[in-house]
Structures are given as structure tokens and as C-alpha cells.
N, C-alpha and C positions, 0 to 999 in steps of 0.2 A: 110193395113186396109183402108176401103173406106167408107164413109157416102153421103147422097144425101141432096143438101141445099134446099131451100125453092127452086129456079127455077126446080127443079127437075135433076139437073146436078148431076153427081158423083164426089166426090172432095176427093183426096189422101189426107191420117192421116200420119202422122211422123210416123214410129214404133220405140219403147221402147226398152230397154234392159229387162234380166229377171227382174232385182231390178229396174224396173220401172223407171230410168235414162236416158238417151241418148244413143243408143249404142255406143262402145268403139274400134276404128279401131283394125284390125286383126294384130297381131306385125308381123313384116318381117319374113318369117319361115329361109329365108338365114342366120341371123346374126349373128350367132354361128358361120356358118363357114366362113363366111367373113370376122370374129376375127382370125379364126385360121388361114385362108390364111395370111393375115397383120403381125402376128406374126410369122409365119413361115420364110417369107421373110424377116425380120428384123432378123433372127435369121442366115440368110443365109450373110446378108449384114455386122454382125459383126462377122463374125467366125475369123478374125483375132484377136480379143480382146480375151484375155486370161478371161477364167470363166466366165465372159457376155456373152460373142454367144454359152456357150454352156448350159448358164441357161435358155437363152430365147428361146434355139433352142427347151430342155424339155415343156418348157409352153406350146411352138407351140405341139409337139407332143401331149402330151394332148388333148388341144382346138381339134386337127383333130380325135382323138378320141371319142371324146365327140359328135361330130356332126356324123361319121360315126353310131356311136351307136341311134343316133335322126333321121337318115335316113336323114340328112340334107347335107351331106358329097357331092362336084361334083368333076370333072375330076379335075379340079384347086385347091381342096384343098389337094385331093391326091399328085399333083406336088410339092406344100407348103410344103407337109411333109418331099419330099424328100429334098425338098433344106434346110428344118430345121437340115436334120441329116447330109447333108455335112457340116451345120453350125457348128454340134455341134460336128463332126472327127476335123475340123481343129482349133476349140477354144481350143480344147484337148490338138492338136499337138501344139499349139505357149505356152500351158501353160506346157508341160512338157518339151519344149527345155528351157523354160525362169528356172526351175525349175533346169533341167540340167547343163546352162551357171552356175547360182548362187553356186552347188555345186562342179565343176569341176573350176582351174584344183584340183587334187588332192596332199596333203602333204604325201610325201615318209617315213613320220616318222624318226625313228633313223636309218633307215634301213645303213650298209656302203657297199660301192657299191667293188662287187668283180668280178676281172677278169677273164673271163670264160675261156681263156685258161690257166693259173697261179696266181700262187700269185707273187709281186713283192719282190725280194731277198733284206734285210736290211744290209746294208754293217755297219761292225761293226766299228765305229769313233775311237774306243781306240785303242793304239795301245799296242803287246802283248810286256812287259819288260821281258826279261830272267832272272832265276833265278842265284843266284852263283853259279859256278862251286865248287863243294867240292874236295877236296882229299881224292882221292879212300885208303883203309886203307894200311897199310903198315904190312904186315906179320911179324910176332917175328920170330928173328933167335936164337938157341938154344944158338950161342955164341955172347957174349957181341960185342966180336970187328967189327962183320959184319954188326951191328944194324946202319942203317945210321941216322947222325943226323936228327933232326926235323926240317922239313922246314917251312916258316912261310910264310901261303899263303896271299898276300896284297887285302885286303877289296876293290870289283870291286867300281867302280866310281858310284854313279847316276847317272841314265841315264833322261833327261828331257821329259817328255811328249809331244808330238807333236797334236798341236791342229788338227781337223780335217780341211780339206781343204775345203772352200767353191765351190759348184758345180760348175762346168762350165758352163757358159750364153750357152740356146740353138742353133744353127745355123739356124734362122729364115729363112733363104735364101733356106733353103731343103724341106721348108713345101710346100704343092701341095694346090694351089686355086681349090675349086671347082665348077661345075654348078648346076644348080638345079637338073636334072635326076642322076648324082653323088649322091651327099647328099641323096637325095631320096632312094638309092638303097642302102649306107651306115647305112639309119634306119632304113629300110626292113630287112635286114642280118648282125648285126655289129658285129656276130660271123666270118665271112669270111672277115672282111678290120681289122683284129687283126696287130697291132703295127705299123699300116697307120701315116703317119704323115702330117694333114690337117689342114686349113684354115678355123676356121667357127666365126661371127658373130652373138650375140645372144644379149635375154632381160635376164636378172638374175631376176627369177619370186620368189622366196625364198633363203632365208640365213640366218637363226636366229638360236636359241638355238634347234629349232629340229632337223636340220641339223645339228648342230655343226658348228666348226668353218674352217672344213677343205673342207665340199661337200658344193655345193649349184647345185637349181634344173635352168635348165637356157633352154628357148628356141630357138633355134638358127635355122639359116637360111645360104646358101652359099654368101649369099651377103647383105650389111646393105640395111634394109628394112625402108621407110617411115613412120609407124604404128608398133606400136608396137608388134596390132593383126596379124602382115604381118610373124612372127616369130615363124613357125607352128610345129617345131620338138621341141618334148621334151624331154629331156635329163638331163643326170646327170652327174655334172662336179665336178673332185676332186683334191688337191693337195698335194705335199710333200708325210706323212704318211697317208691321211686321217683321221687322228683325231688331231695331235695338233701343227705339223710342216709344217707349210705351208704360211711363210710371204709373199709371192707372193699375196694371196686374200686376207690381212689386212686390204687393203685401199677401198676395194669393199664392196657393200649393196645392197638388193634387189630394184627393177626397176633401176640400173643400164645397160646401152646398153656398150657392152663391144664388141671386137675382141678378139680371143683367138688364140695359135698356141697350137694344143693337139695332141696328139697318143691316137688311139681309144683305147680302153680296152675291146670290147667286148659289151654284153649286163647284165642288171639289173633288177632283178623280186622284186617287193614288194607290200605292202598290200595298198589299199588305207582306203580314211576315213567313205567309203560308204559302205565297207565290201567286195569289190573286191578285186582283184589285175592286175599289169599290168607292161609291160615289159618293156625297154628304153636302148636306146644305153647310153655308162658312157666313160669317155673321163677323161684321165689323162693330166692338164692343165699344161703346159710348161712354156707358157709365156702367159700376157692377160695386155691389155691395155684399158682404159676407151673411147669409142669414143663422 
């Protein structure tokens, strides 16, 4: 708007808003997506954070939505988007491996671990006492004089029970060390290294009343490992009968690192506590020392 002063000059007027105020600057039409860019990229930058980068990688999605749909969207906030969704794959992945470590490994339950080629034969400790011998009858003779007298058989002795023998100590000296591609290939197939007699080193990661007192779940490695986590086969170790003779693992308790001398038994299927199941080599324990 223009009016003309007393010199006759033209002199510019301020122009108003509608509501007769000041006009009111035009807001950035970019800022939408220059949120969702911002956000996007932070969504990218925490994708290792479990359930963070992959809530904020959502928002970001969004936000780029929201400005596409405003015709506000450029080439850069499209790029935002995608690095919001490798934000939000890999917040995923660290949050269902963190989810997986917590629930694994798994408890074998009451499961008892049986030998895939056999069962083991129970030698019976008693030994069998014979009964008396009787005298066989003696036939009636029609005459008196042939009838021989009666003999009087002497009541055999007691014979004393003989306690059973304690087993013979293993011959440690026969057992085979092994390397890692060995061992490896024994828990790949521990139905083909059946009545192997090895070397192996482990953590005893359970032993309690679900086990019982004769299995425990133990993971073992061919040579003693630094780290616990270093002891990556898992298995299942048993003694004596497997349920209630077995003084050998008396003195043993889980996170125990132990040496054992076993003969493999084969392999072990049972249920885990997530509704799976899963296989393991099982290893009848000979001898086992605490290191």
C-alpha cells in the first residue's frame, strides 16, 4: 500500500495481516521432514540397543510418512527411511539373541539318558546258594530183609555270602586325548565313536534334583578352556546305574570345571523347556577329577 505526503512523494505503508496485526512469517514447509530425517538416523545409530532403535526406527517411519503424504518428503528423507528400517532389523536381532541367551541353555528334565546301541547288562551282586541235595526215594521191597536200612543224610553246612567285589579302578593310561576336529566330529555322530574310550574336559552346567543324582548336563571341550563360555559341546554325563549308584559324582556340583575319562554311549533326544527338543552326545563317566 502507498500514500503520497505533503511533498507529493509516494511513501510505502507496512501491509497488515488479515486480523489486522503484523504479518506472521511463513513456517519452514521442510520441518516435518527434517524431523523425520533426524529421527530416522538416530534410529539407525541405535539399532544395536535392544527395543530402542527399533522403537525409534517406528517413529522415524512415520515422521517419513507423514511428510510424503504433505508432499514435503526429498531424496534424503526417503534414504532416512531406509536406514530407520535397518535400524529397526537389527534392534530386532540383538533383542531376540538377548532373549535367546536368557532362555537357553535348556534343562534335560528327568529325561535318563539311554544308549543307542544297548542297554547296559546289570551283573547280579548275589551270589546263587544251592539248595540241599535230597534223597531220591527208595522203592518198598515186597520182602522185609531186602529193605535197606535208613540212612540219615547230614544237614549241609551254611555256606556264607560273599559280598560283592568292588569294581576295578579304570586303566586311565587306555583313554585317547583328543583335538578339537576329533571332538567335533564325535558330537556330530556319537552314534558311530560307540564304546570310544576319551579324554574330555568340561563346565558341569546342572546337577540338581532334576537331574537326579546320578546324570548331570556338563559342557565339555578336548582341552581345559580359559572361559567358561570356551566349553561349547553339550552333553550329557552319567554314572554307575544312572539313578542311584554312583559315588564317583558325590563330591561334584554344578559350575564345577572337571576332567573326565568316559566311553561314549551314543547319542540323547529330549524335550526342552521352550517346547522343543534336542539331541546330545551322553558319555558314561569312568573316572572324573575336579580341576
Amino acid at each position: 500500500m502507498r500514500r503520497t505526503d505533503g511533498a507529493g512523494d509516494d511513501v510505502a505503508l507496512p501491509s497488515y495481516g488479515p486480523d489486522g496485526g503484523p504479518p506472521k512469517p511463513p513456517a519452514p514447509a521442510g520441518t516435518l521432514a527434517l524431523v523425520a530425517l533426524i529421527v530416522c538416523v538416530a534410529a539407525f545409530v541405535l539399532g544395536l540397543i535392544p527395543l530402542l532403535g527399533a522403537l525409534v526406527g517406528i517413529v522415524g517411519i512415520v515422521l517419513v510418512v507423514l511428510a510424503a503424504r504433505r508432499g514435503l518428503a526429498t531424496r534424503r528423507t526417503y534414504v532416512g527411511a531406509g536406514a530407520a528400517a535397518i535400524g529397526i532389523l537389527a534392534s530386532t536381532a540383538v533383542t531376540l539373541a538377548l532373549v535367546g541367551l536368557a532362555v537357553l541353555p535348556d534343562e534335560p528334565g528327568e529325561a535318563e539318558p539311554t544308549v543307542a546301541a544297548g542297554e547296559i547288562d546289570e551283573v547280579d551282586s548275589e551270589p546263587v546258594v544251592d539248595e540241599a541235595t535230597t534223597t531220591p526215594p527208595v522203592e518198598e521191597s515186597t520182602t522185609e530183609a531186602s529193605t535197606p536200612p535208613p540212612t540219615t543224610q547230614p544237614d549241609p553246612e551254611p555256606t556264607e555270602e560273599r559280598a560283592p567285589a568292588p569294581p576295578a579302578a579304570p586303566d586311565l593310561s587306555t583313554y585317547e586325548e583328543l583335538d578339537e576336529r576329533t571332538l567335533a566330529q564325535i558330537v556330530k555322530s556319537p552314534d558311530d565313536h560307540l564304546a570310544r574310550k576319551v579324554i574330555l574336559h568340561g563346565m558341569i552346567t546342572q546337577f540338581d534334583a532334576a537331574t537326579g543324582t546320578c546324570i548331570m548336563r556338563v559342557d565339555v571341550a578336548h582341552a581345559p578352556q580359559d572361559k567358561w563360555y570356551d566349553y561349547e559341546h553339550n552333553s550329557v554325563g552319567f554314572a554307575g546305574d544312572g539313578e542311584t549308584e554312583c559315588p564317583i559324582l558325590d563330591p561334584f556340583v554344578a559350575d564345577d570345571e572337571v576332567q573326565m575319562w568316559v566311553t561314549i554311549g551314543g547319542s540323547l533326544s529330549y524335550d526342552t523347556q521352550i517346547g522343543g527338543s534336542t539331541t546330545v552326545p551322553v558319555y558314561l563317566i569312568d573316572a572324573i577329577e575336579l580341576r
